[in-house]
C-alpha positions in Angstrom: 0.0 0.0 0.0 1.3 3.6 -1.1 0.1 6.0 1.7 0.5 10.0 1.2 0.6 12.0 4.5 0.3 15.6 4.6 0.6 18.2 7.3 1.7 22.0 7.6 5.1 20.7 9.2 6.9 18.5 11.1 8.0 21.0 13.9 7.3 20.6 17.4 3.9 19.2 18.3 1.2 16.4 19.4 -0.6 16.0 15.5 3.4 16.3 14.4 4.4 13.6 16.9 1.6 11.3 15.8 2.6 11.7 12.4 5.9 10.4 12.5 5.2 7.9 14.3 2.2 6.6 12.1 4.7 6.9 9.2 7.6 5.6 11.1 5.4 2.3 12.1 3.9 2.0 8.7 7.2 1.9 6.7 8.5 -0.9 8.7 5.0 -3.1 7.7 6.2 -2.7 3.8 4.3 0.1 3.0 5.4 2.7 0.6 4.9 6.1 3.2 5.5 9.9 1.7 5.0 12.5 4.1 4.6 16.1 2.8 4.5 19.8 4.0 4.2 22.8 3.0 6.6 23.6 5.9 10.4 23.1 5.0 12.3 20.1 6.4 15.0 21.8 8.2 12.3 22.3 10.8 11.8 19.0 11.1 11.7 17.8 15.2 10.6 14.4 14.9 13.0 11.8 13.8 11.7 9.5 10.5 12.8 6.4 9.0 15.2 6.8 6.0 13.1 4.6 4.3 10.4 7.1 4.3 10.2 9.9 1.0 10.1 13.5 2.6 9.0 15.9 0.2 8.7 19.5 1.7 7.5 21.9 -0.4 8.7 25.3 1.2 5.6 26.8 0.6 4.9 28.3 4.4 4.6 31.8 3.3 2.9 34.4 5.8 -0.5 35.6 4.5 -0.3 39.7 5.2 -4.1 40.4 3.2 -6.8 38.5 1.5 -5.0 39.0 -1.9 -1.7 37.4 -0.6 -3.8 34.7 1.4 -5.8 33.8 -2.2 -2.6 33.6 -3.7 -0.8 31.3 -1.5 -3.3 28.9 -1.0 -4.1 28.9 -4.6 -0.1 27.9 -5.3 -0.6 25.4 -2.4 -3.2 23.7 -3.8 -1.6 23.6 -7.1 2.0 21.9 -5.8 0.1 19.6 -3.8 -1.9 18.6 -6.9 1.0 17.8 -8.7 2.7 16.2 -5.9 -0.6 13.5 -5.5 -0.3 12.9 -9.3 3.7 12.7 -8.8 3.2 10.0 -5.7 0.4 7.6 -6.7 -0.5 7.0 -3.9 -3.2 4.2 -2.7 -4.6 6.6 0.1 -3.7 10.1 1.0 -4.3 11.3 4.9 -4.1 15.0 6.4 -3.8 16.3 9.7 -4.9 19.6 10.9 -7.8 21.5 9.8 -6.8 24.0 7.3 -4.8 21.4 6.1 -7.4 18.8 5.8 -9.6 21.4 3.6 -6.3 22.6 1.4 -5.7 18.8 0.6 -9.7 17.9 -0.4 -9.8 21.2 -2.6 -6.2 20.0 -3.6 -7.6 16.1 -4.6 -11.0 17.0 -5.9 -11.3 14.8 -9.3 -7.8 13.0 -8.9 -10.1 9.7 -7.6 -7.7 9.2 -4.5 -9.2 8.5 -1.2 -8.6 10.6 1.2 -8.9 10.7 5.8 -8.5 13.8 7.3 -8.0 13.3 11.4 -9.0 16.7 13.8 -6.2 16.6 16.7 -7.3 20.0 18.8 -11.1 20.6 20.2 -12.9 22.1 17.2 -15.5 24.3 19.2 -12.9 26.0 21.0 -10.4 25.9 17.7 -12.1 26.7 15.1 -10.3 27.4 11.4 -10.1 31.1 10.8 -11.8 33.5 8.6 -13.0 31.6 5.4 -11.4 28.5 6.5 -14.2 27.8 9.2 -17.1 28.3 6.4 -14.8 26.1 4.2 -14.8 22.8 6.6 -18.3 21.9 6.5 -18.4 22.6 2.5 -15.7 20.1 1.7 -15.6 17.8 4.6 -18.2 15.3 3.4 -15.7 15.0 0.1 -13.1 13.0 2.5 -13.4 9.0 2.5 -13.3 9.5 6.5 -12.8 12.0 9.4 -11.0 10.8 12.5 -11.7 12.5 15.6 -9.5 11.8 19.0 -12.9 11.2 21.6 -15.8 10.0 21.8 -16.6 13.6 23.3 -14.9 15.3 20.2 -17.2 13.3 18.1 -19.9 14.8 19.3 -18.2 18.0 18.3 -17.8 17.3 14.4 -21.0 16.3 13.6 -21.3 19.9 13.6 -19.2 20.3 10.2 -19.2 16.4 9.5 -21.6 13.4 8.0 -21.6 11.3 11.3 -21.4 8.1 9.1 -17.5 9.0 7.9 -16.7 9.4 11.6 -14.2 7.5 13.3 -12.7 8.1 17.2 -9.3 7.1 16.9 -7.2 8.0 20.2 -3.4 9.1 20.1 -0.8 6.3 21.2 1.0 6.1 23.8 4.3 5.8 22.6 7.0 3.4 24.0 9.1 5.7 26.9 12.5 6.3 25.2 14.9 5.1 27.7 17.9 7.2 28.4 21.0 6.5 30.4 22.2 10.4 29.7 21.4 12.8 32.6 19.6 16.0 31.5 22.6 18.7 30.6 21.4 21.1 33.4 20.5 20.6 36.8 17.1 19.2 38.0 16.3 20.9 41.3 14.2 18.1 43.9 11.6 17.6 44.8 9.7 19.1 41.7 6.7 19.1 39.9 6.8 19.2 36.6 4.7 20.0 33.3 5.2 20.5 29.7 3.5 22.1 26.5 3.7 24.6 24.0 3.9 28.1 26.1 0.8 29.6 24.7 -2.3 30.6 26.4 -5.0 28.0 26.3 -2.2 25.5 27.9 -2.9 28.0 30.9 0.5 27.9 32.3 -0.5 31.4 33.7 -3.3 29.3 36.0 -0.8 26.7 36.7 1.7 29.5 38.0 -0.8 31.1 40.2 -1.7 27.6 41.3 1.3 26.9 42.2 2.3 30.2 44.2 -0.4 29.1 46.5 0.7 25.6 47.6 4.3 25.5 47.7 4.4 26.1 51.5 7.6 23.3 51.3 9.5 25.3 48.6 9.1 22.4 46.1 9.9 23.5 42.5 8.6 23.6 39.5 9.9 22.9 36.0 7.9 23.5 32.6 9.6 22.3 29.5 8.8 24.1 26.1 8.8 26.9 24.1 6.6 29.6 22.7 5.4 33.4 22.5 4.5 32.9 26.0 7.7 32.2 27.5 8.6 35.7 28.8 4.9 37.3 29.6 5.1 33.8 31.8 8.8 34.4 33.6 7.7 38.3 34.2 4.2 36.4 36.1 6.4 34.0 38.1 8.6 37.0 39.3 5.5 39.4 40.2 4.2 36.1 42.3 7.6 36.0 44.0 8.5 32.2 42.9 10.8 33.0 40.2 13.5 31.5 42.0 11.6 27.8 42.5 10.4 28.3 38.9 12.5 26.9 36.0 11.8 27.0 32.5 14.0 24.9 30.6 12.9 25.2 26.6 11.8 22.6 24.6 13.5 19.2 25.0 13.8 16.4 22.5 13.5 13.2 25.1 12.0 14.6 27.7 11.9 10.8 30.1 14.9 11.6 31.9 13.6 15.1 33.4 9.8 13.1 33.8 11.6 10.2 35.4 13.2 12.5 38.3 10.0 14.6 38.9 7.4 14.3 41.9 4.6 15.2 40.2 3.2 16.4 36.8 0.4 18.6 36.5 -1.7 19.7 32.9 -3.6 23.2 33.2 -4.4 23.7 29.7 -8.5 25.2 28.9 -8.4 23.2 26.2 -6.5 19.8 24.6 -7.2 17.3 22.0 -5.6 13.8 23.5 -3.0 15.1 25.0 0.2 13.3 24.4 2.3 15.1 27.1 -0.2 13.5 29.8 0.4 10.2 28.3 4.2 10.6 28.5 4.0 11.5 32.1 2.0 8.7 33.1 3.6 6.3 31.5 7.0 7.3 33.5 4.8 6.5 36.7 4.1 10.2 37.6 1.2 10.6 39.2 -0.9 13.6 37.4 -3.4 16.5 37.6 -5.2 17.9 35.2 -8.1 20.4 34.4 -10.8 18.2 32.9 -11.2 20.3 29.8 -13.8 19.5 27.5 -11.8 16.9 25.6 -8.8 14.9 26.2 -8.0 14.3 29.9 -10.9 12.2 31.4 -10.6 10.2 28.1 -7.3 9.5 29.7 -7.0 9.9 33.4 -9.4 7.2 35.9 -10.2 9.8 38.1 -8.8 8.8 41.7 -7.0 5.8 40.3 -4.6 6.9 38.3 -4.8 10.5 38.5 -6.5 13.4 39.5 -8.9 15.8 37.6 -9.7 19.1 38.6 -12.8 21.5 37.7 -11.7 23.6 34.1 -9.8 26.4 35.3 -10.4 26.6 39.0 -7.4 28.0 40.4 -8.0 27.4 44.3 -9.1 23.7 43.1 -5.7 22.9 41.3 -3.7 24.8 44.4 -5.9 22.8 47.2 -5.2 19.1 45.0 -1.5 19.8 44.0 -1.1 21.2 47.9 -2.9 17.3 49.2 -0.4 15.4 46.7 2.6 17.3 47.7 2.0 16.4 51.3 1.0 13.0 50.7 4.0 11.3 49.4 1.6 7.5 50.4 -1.1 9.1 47.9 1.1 9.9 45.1 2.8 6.9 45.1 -0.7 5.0 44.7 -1.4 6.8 42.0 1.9 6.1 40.3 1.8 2.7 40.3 -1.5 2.7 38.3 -0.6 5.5 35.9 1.5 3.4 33.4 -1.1 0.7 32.6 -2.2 3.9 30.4 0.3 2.5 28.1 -2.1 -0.7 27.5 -5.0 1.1 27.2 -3.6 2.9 24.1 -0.9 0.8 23.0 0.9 1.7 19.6 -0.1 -1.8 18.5 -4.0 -1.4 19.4 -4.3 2.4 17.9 -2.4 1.3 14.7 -4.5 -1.6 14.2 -7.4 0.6 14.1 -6.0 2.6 12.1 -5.1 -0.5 9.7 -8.5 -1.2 9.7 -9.8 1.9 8.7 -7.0 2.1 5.6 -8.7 -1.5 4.7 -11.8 -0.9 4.7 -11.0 2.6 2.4 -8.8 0.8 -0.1 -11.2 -2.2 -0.5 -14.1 -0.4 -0.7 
């Protein structure tokens, strides 16, 4: 089987992550895999298997006015055309969803079938402008639409025919094992978290949160990047814990920082299937998390293997992380029960549904 995969890019990312490792798996079952972006490949943060054809077509061009936007998603749609045609491919499957509408206008007539998979909460991310009236015009076009919950299911039938949708949760990918301290000094104890620093990962609750529990002068480490990063440091510093506060950038293996923390705590408003919470849990770490409207209590057995919280209750998250950091007994129950996460959505159970799903496409 030739698959196509397409996405925006290959940087830093949940959907990005899944990607790679969708192609990564599917190359080593004898299947032909091309990924493409418009994106170029020296962004690229996910390794891939050599045997996989990377074809980045260096068309991620800012979009200043309506003119330049028509223009650059007309030549989008053109290359990717002509890429489709190039590839031959057996299936082709977007993430994303501007994406996901570029690639159907991009395949109309070629006779290629085609999934496109949401990975963020579609009522609270819409696409923007044009792009939002867009989805529920081309949408039915697509073979199938995957969805990560039953919850965000509910969600698409809003833009989607409920008969070509599918729930397909993210994996939870095997812990890359490292013998190679971090290059940087882990203070201890510490909680930990980790996300893109942007504002509906909440990092500014988590902050606040945290300024009113840490009686015991724990710390508290956040690995990644983003626009967010010094608006974040200048809000630890006004709350007078910049100095148990650490933020350390974006990390490529981040198991051996997880594997020394106490505690790992999610305060996003809003996730898809949140990969990061998945990491931590299957490192043993016992976790909190907001129960947004998606994601988390798809994940987390609440009071079994982890704890969720009320969406974006300050006090709530202080008064749970302040119970866990004083009850070491508590957290390590917790722990023990967190990694059996990994079975519920092993790599081989969410790729066989995918497999599935590429059967029953192909065959039709």
């Amino acid at each position: 089987m030739k698959i196509t995969l397409v996405i925006f890019s290959m940087r830093s990312g949940g959907a990005e992550r899944v990607m790679s490792t969708l192609a990564n798996h599917w190359v080593t079952q004898g299947k032909e895999v091309t990924l493409v972006t418009l994106d170029s490949s020296q962004h690229d943060f996910y390794p891939l298997d050599s045997r996989i054809t990377r074809i980045a077509l260096n068309l991620a061009a800012d979009s200043p006015s309506v003119w330049v936007a028509l223009k650059n998603t007309t030549r989008r749609i053109i290359k990717l055309r002509q890429t489709f045609r190039q590839a031959k491919p057996d299936i082709i499957m977007s993430f994303m969803d501007v994406m996901n509408i570029t690639t159907l206008l991009a395949t109309r007539g070629l006779s290629v079938p085609v999934i496109v998979a949401e990975h963020t909460n579609t009522d609270a991310f819409p696409p923007p402008g044009i792009w939002n009236k867009l989805r529920p015009l081309s949408y039915p076009w697509a073979d199938a639409i995957v969805v990560l919950t039953e919850r965000g299911l509910k969600m698409a039938t809003q833009f989607a025919p409920q008969h070509k949708l599918h729930v397909i949760p993210n994996p939870a990918l095997p812990i890359e094992e490292s013998n190679t301290p971090p290059d940087f000094d882990l203070p201890s104890p510490f909680i930990v978290s980790m996300g893109r620093l942007s504002p509906e990962k909440g990092f500014d609750l988590l902050l606040k949160a945290f300024s009113q529990c840490n009686e015991k002068r724990w710390s508290l480490v956040i690995m990644g990047e983003g626009d967010e990063r010094a608006s974040l440091e200048n809000l630890a510093k006004n709350l007078g814990i910049e100095s148990c506060v650490h933020f350390i950038g974006n990390i490529k293996n981040p198991v051996p920082v997880l594997k020394q923390a106490d505690l790992f705590v999610m305060s996003s408003h809003v996730e898809g299937f949140p990969n990061a919470l998945i990491e931590a849990m299957c490192c043993q770490l016992p976790v909190i998390s907001f129960d947004c409207p998606t994601g988390p209590a798809e994940i987390i057995r609440d009071g079994i293997d982890g704890v969720l919280v009320p969406p974006q209750q300050i006090n709530a998250l202080a008064k749970t992380m302040k119970s866990l950091v004083n009850d070491p007994q508590r957290r390590n129950q917790l722990a023990l029960k967190a990694p059996e996460v990994a079975m519920r959505f092993s790599l081989k159970s969410i790729t066989k549904r995918w497999e599935t799903l590429l059967n029953s496409i192909t065959t039709h």
